[in-house]
C-alpha positions as CSV (number, residue, x, y, z in Angstrom):
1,X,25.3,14.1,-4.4
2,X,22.2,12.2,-3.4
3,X,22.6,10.9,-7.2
4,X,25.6,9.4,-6.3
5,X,24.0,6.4,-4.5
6,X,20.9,6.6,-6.2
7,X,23.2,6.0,-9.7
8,X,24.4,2.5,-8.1
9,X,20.5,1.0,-9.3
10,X,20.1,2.7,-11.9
11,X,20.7,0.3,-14.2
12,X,18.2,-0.9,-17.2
13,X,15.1,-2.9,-16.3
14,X,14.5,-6.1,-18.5
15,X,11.4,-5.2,-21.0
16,X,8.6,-7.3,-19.5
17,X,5.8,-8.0,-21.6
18,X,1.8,-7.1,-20.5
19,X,-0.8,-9.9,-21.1
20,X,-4.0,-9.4,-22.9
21,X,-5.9,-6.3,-20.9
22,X,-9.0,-8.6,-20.7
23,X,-10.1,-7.6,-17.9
24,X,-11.0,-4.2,-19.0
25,X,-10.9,-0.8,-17.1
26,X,-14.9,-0.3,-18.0
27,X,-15.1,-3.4,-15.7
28,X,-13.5,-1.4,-12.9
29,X,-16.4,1.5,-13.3
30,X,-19.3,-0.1,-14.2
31,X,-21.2,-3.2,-13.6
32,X,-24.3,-3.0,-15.5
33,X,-27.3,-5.0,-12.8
34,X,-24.8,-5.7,-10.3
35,X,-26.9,-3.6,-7.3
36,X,-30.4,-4.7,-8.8
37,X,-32.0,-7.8,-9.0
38,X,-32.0,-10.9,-6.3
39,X,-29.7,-12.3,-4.5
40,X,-28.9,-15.4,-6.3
41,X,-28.6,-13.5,-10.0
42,X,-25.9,-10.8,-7.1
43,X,-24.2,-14.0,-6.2
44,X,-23.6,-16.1,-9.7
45,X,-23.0,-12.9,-11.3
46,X,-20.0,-12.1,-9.1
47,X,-19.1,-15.7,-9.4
48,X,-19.0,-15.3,-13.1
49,X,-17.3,-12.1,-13.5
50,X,-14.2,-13.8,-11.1
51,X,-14.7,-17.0,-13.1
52,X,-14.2,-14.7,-16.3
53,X,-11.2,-12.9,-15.2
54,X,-9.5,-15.1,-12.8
55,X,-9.2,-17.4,-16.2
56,X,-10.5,-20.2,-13.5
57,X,-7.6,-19.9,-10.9
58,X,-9.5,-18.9,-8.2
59,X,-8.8,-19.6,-4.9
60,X,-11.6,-17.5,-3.0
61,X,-14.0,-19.0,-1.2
62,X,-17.6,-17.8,-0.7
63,X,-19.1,-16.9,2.6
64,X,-22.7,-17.2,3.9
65,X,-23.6,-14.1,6.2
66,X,-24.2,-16.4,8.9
67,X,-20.5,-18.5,8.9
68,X,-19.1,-14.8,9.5
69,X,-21.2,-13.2,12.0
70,X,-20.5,-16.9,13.6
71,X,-16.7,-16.2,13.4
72,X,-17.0,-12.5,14.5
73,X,-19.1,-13.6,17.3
74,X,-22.4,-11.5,15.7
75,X,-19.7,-9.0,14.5
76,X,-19.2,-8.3,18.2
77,X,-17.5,-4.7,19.0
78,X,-14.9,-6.5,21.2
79,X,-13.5,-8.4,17.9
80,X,-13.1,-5.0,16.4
81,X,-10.0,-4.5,15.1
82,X,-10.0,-1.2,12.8
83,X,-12.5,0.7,11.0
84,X,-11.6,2.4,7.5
85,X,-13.2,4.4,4.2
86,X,-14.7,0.5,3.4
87,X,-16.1,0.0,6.3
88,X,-15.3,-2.4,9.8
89,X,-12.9,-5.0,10.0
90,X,-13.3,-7.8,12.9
91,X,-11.5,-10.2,13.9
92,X,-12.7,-13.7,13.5
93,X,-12.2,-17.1,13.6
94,X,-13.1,-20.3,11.7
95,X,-13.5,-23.3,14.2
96,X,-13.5,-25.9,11.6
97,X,-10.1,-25.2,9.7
98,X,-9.1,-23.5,13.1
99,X,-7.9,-20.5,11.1
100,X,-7.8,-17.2,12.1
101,X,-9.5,-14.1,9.4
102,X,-10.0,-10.8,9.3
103,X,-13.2,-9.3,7.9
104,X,-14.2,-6.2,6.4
105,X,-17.8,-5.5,6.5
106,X,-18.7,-3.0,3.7
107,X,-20.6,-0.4,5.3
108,X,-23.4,0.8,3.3
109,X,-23.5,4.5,4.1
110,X,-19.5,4.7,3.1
111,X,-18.0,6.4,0.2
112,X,-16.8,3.1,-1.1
113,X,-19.6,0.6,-2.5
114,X,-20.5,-1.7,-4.7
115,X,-17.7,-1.0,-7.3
116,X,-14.7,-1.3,-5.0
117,X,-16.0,-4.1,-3.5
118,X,-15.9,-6.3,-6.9
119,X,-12.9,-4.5,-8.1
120,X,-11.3,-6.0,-4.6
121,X,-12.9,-9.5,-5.2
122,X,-11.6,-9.5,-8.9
123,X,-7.8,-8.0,-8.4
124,X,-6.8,-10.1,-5.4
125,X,-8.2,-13.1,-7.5
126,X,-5.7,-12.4,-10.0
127,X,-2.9,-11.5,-8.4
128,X,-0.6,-13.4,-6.0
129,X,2.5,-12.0,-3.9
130,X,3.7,-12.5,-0.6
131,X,3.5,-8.8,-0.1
132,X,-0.4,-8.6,-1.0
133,X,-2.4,-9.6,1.4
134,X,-4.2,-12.9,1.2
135,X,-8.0,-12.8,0.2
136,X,-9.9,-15.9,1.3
137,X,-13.5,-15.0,0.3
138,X,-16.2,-12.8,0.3
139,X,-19.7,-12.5,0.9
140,X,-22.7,-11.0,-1.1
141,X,-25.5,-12.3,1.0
142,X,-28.5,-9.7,0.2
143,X,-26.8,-6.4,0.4
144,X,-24.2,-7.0,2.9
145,X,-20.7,-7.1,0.8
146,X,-17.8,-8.4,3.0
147,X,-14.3,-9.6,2.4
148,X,-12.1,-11.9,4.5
149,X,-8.7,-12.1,4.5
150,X,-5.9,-14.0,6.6
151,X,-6.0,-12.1,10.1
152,X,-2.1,-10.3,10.7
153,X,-1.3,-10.6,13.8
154,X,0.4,-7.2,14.1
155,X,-1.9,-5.2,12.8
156,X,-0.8,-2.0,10.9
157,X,2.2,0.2,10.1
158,X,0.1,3.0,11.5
159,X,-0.4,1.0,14.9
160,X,3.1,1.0,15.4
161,X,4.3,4.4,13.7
162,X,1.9,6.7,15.2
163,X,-0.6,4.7,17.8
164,X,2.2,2.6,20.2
165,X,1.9,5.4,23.1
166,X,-1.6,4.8,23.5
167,X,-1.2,0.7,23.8
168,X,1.6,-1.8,25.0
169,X,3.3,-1.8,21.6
170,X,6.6,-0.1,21.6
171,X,8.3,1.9,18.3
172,X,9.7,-0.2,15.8
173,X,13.5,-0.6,15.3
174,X,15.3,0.9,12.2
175,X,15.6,-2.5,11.0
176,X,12.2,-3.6,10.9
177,X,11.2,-0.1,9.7
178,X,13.4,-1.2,6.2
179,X,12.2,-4.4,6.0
180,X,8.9,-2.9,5.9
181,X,9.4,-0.1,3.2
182,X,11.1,-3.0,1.6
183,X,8.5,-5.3,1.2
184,X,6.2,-2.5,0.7
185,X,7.8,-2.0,-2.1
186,X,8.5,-5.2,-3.5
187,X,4.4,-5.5,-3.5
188,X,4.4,-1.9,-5.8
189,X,7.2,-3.6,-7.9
190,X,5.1,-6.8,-8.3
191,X,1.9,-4.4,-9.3
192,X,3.7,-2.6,-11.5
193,X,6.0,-4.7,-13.6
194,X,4.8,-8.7,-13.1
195,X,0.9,-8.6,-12.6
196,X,-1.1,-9.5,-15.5
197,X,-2.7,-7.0,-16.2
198,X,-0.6,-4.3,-14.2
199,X,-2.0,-2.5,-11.9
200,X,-1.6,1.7,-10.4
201,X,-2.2,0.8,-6.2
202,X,-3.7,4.5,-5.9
203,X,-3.9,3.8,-2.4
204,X,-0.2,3.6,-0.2
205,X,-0.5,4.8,3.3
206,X,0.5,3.4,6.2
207,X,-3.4,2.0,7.1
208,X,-3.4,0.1,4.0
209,X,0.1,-1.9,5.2
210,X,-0.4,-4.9,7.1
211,X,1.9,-7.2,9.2
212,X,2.2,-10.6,9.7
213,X,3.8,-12.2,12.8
214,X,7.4,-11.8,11.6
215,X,6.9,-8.0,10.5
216,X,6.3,-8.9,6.5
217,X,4.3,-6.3,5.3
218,X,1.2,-7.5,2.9
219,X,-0.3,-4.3,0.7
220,X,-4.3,-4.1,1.6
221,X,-7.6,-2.6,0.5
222,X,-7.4,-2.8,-3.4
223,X,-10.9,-1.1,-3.9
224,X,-9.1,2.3,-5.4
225,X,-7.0,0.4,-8.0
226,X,-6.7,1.4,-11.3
227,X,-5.5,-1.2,-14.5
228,X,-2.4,0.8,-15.8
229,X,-1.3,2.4,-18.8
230,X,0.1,-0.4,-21.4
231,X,1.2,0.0,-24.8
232,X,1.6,3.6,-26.3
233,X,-0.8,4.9,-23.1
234,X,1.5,7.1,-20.7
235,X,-1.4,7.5,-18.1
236,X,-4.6,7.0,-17.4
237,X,-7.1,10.2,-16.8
238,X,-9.6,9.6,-13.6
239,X,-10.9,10.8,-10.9
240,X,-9.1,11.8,-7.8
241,X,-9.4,9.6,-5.2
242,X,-6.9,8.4,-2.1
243,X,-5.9,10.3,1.0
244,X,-4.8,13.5,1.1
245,X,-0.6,13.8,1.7
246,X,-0.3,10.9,-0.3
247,X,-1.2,11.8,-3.8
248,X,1.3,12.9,-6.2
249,X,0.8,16.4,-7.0
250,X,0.2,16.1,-11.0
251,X,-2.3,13.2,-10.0
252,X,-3.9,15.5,-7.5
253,X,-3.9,18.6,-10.0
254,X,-5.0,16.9,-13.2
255,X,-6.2,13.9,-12.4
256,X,-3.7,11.7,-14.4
257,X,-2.4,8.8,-13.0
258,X,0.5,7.2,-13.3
259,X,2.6,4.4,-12.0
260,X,5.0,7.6,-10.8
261,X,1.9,8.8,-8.6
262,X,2.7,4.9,-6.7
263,X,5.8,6.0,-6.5
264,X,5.1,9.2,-4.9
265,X,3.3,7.7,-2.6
266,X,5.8,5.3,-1.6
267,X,8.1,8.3,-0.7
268,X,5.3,9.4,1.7
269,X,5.2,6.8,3.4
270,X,8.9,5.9,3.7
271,X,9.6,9.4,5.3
272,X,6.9,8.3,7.8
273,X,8.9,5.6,8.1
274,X,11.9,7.0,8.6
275,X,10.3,10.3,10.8
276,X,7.5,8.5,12.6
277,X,5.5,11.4,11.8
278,X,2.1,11.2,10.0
279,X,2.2,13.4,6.6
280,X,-0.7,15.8,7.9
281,X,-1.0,16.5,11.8
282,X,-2.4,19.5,12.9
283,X,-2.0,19.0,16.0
284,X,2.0,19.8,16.0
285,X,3.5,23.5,15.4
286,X,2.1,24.9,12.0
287,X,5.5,25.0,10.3
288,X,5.5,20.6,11.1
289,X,1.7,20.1,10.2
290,X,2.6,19.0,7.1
291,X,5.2,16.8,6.6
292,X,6.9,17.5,3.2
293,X,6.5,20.6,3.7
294,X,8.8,20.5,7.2
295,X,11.2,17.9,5.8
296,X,12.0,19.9,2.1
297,X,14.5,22.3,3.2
298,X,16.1,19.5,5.9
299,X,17.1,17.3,2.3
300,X,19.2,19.9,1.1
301,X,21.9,20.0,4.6
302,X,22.9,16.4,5.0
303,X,24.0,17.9,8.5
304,X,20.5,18.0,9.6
305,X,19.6,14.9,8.5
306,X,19.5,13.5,11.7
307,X,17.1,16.0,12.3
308,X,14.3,14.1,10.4
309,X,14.8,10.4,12.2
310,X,12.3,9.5,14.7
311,X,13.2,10.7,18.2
312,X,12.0,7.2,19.5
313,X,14.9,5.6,18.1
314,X,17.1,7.2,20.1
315,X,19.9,7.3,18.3
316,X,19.7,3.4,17.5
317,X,19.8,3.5,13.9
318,X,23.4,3.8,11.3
319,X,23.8,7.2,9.9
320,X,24.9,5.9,6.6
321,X,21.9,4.1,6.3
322,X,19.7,6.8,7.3
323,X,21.2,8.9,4.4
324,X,20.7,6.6,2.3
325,X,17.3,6.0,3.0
326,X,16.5,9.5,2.6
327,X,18.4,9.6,-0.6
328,X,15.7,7.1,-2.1
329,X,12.7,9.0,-0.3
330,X,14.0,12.1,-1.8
331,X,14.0,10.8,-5.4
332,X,10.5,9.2,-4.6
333,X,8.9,12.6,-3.9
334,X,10.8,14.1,-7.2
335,X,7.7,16.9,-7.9
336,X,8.6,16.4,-11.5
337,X,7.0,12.5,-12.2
338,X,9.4,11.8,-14.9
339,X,12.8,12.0,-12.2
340,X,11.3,9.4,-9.9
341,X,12.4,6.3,-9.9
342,X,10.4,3.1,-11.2
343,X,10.0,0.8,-8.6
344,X,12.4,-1.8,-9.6
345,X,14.8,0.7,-8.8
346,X,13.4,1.4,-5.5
347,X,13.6,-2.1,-4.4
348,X,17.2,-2.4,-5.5
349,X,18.2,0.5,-3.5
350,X,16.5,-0.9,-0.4
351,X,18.0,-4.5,-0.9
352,X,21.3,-3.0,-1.3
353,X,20.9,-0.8,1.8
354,X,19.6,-4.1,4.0
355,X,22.3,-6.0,2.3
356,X,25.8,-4.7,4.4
357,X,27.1,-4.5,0.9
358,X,27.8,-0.7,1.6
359,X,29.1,-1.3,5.1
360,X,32.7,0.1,4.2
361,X,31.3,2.8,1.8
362,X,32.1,6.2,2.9
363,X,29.3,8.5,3.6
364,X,30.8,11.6,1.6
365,X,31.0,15.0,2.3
366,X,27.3,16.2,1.8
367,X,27.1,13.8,-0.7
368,X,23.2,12.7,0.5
369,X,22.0,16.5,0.4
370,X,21.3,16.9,-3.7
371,X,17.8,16.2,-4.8
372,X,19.2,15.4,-8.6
């Protein structure tokens, strides 16, 4: 049974205790005079509010309008480098510390304002992890609202999973593809169980993952993220927001989130992963437009497992780890919440499966097909 490998990490997580919430979840929906007034109260008032919850560790710098459009060359179109539900991000560079950034330029007319913009500034000021990405300031000159980060040089998962036909790139290997999901998940783990105060992502796809030179993937765009449940709380209520395919269904139904509905998501984008198929594509036959759909009945025959690796592989990949791999994105999109895994458990699986540790494990006889 699919159980059967997924019952090797399923042993119990040390009882990690939350810090103070002080940075409270009215914060994250309401800042009382933050779009009124002039630009200098805008500016010391954001300065304050990180000051206040980055207890004084912060190590973003602020930007003046003019140092970025002098990076971004005027925030020309040919240092474009993506465009998302924030707004533009540029490339850019910074001749005096001869550092290259990536900025995202709020754009004013998008869904996302104001409120994700500071919730971004705040949370990447308090939390640190080599699989988050790396916020070096932000702007809040008049009513532009920009953030800069460290530029990574290879882009996104999504370039590489679903764009490389269209440029030179060229489809990642099965290693790199677990590496990825791995430190992916490492990041949720870090959200999750180490942050102070925790934190529910809300917002895993493969846009939002970022690589560096070496193919370490950095989480990015924190402007959905929710402060989790702590205490005797078992979820938070809120509105429903992310991308459709990656929401957990109860989040999507009833608007309760979860670190579960992370989880979920995780699973999403791990059969990506794995598949190289985007969750919702309508421009494939309707029975493959949506992926978990297409892939539901193919967990229950390990024989047609092979069935749901990417064709661009070609074959290059070991089948016991592509079982395996689907064991733990089968358990990630459990519909019921509660048999998901946490993510501790995830990233044990995954080190295991990078490991070799299994290497002389046999597969079993259908072993990888149950979804308990």
């Amino acid at each position: 049974m699919m159980g059967c490998f997924w019952c090797c990490f399923n042993q119990k997580r040390t009882n990690r205790k939350k810090g103070i919430r002080d940075f409270k979840e009215s914060r994250q929906d309401s800042f009382p005079g933050f779009s009124r007034g002039n630009d200098s109260f805008r500016r010391s008032y954001i300065r304050d509010e990180i000051a206040k919850y980055g207890k004084r560790e912060i190590s973003s710098q602020y930007f003046t309008y003019e140092e970025l459009s002098a990076a971004t060359k005027n925030f020309s179109y040919n240092n474009l480098i993506g465009e998302g539900g924030f707004g533009r991000v540029y490339k850019g560079h910074i001749a005096n510390k001869n550092t290259d950034i990536a900025v995202k330029k709020l754009d004013r007319n998008g869904y996302q304002g104001n409120r994700e913009f500071l919730v971004e500034v705040l949370l990447l000021s308090l939390l640190h992890h080599t699989n988050l990405v790396n916020l070096l300031g932000y702007c809040s000159d008049g009513e532009q609202r920009i953030l800069v980060y460290k530029y990574m040089p290879n882009g996104s998962l999504e370039d590489h999973l679903f764009n490389w036909r269209v440029g030179e790139l060229k489809p990642l290997e099965w290693d790199i593809r677990i590496k990825i999901a791995t430190g992916a998940a490492r990041g949720l783990e870090y959200l999750h169980n180490k942050a102070d105060p925790p934190v529910i992502y809300r917002d895993l796809k493969a846009s939002n993952i970022l690589l560096d030179e070496e193919w370490n993937p950095r989480l990015s765009d924190f402007g959905l993220a929710k402060l989790a449940p702590t205490g005797e709380q078992t979820h938070i209520t809120t509105k429903v927001m992310g991308t459709y395919g990656y929401c957990a269904p109860e989040y999507a139904l009833t608007g309760r989130l979860t670190r579960k509905s992370d989880v979920y998501s995780f699973g999403v984008v791990f059969l990506e992963i794995i598949t190289g198929r985007r969750v919702i594509d309508c421009s494939g036959p309707s029975e493959e437009q949506n992926l978990i759909a297409w892939a539901a009945p193919l967990f229950k025959d390990r024989r047609k497992f092979h069935l749901m690796a990417d064709s661009s592989l070609e074959g290059r990949y070991p089948m016991k780890g592509l079982y395996q791999a689907l064991a733990v994105t089968a358990m990630c999109l459990q519909e019921d919440a509660t048999k998901r895994p946490v993510m501790s458990q995830v990233v044990s699986a995954l080190e295991y499966l990078t490991s070799g540790q299994n290497e002389e494990q046999p597969t079993g006889d259908g072993d990888s097909s149950s979804e308990e």
